[in-house]
C-alpha positions in Angstrom: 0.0 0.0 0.0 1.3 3.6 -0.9 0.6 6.6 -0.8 -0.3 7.2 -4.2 -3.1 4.6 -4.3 -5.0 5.7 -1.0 -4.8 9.1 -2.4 -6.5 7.4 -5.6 -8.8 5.7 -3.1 -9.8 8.7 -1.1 -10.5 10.9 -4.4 -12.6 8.2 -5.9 -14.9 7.7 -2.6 -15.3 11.7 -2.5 -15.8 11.8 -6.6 -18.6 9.2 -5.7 -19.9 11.2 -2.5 -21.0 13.8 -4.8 -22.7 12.0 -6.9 -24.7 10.3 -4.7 -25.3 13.2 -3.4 -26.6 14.9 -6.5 -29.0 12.2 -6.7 -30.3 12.8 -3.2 -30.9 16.3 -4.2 -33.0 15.7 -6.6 -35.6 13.4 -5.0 -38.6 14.6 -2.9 -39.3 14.0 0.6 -41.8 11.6 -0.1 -39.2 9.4 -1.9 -36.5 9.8 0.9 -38.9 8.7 3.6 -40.8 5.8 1.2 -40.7 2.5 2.9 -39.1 -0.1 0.6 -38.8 -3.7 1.4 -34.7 -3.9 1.1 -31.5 -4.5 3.6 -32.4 -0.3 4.5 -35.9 0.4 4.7 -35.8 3.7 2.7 -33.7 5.7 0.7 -33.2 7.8 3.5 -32.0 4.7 6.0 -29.7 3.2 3.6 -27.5 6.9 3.0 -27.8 7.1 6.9 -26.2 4.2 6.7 -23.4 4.8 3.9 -22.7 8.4 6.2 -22.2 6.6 9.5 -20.3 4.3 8.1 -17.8 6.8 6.7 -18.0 9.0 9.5 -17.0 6.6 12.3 -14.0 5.0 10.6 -12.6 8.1 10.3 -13.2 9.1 13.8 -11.8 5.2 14.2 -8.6 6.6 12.4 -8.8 9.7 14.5 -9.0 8.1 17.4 -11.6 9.6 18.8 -11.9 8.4 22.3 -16.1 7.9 21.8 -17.2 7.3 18.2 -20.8 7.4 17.3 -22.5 5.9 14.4 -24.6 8.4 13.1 -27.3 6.0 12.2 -28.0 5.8 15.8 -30.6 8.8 16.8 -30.5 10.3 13.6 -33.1 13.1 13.8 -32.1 15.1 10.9 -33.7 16.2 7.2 -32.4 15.4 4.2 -30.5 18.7 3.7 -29.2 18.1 7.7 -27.2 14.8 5.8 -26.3 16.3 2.7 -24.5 18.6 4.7 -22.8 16.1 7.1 -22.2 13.8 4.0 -19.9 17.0 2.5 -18.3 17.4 5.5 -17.7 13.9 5.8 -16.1 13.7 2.6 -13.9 17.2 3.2 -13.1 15.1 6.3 -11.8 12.1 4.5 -9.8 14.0 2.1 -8.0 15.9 4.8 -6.9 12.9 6.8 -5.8 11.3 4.0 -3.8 13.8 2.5 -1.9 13.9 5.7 -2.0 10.4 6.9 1.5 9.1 7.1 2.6 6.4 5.0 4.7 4.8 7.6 1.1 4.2 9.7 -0.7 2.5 6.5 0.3 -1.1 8.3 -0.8 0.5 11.8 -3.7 -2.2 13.5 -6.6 0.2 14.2 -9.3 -0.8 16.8 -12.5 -0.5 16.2 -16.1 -1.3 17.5 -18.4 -3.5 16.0 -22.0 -2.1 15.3 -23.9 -5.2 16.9 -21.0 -5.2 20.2 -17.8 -6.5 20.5 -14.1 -4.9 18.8 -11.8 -5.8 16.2 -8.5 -4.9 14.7 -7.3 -4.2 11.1 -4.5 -2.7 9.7 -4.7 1.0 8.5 -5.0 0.1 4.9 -7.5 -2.7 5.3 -10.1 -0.6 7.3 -9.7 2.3 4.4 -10.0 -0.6 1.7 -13.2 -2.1 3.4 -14.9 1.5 3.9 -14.8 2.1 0.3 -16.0 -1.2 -0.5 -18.7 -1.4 1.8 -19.7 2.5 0.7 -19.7 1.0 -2.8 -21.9 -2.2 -1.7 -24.6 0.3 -0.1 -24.3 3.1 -2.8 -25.5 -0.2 -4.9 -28.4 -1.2 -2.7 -29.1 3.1 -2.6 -29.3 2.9 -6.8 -32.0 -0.2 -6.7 -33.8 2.0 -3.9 -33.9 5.5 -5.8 -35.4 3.2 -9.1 -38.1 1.9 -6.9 -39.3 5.4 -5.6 -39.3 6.6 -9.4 -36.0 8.5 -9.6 -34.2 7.4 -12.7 -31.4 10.2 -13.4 -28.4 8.6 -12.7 -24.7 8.9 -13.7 -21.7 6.2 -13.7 -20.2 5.9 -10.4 -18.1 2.8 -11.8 -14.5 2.8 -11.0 -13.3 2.4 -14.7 -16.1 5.9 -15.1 -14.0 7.3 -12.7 -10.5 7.5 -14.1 -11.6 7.9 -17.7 -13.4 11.1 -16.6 -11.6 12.6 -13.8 -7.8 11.2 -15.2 -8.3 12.2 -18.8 -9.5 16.0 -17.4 -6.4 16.4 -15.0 -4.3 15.0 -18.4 -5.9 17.6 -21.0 -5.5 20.3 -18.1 -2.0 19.1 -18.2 -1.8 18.8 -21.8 -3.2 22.7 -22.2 -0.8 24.0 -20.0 -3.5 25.0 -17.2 
């Protein structure tokens, strides 16, 4: 692991963020709060879920002394998650930039949801929050169909650096 490819890590998950955020945006309150049959039940419950998630392994990696998921007592609006969502993802990109390479192999504790702790290395927790966000932003695409909202971009990987990596290399290419 190096630094180069958490950096590509971090920027992806955040690129994503956005998007999924966008989508969010656009729906109604009546879809956010729609009760769906599904591992989430709403639109709303499942980006609860993606936020927490997020949220508390970077206050794992911070080592806050009390971490909360999110997800528990959640009171908030739509808007109130957006907002924590950006902040989440300003978050991540900030630690990351200045996480030191010489801690990627660094156990970090952590608690699990349903009780107990476990340990994994730096770069393993990073590498399962992106694939977990991934798993649930998956779940959050069949959810936002089922409530009628059908605008939706490429959050694919391969989408990713062919957008984002051929803009920084004609930025580069113009001289800007």
């Amino acid at each position: 692991m190096n630094k180069k490819y958490i950096s590509e890590l971090t920027d992806y998950t955040i690129w994503v963020n956005k998007i999924a955020i966008n989508w969010l945006s656009q729906i109604n309150d009546e879809q956010w709060e729609q009760q769906i049959v599904s591992s989430f039940s709403s639109v709303k419950q499942t980006a609860l879920h993606i936020v927490s998630a997020q949220k508390v392994w970077i206050d794992y990696w911070k080592n806050v002394s009390a971490p909360v998921f999110l997800s528990v007592g959640f009171t908030g609006t739509k808007t109130d998650l957006i907002q924590i969502w950006e902040g989440v993802s300003a978050d991540l990109k900030n630690l990351m930039d200045t996480y030191p390479e010489e801690k990627y192999l660094q156990p970090v504790t952590f608690k699990w949801p349903g009780g107990g702790e476990g340990t994994m290395e730096f770069w393993q927790s990073l590498l399962h929050m992106s694939n977990h966000s991934t798993y649930h932003r998956g779940q959050l695409v069949t959810l936002l169909r089922q409530v009628g909202f059908t605008t939706f971009s490429s959050t694919d990987l391969a989408t990713y650096y062919r957008i984002v990596h051929n803009e920084d290399s004609l930025r580069v290419f113009a001289g800007s």
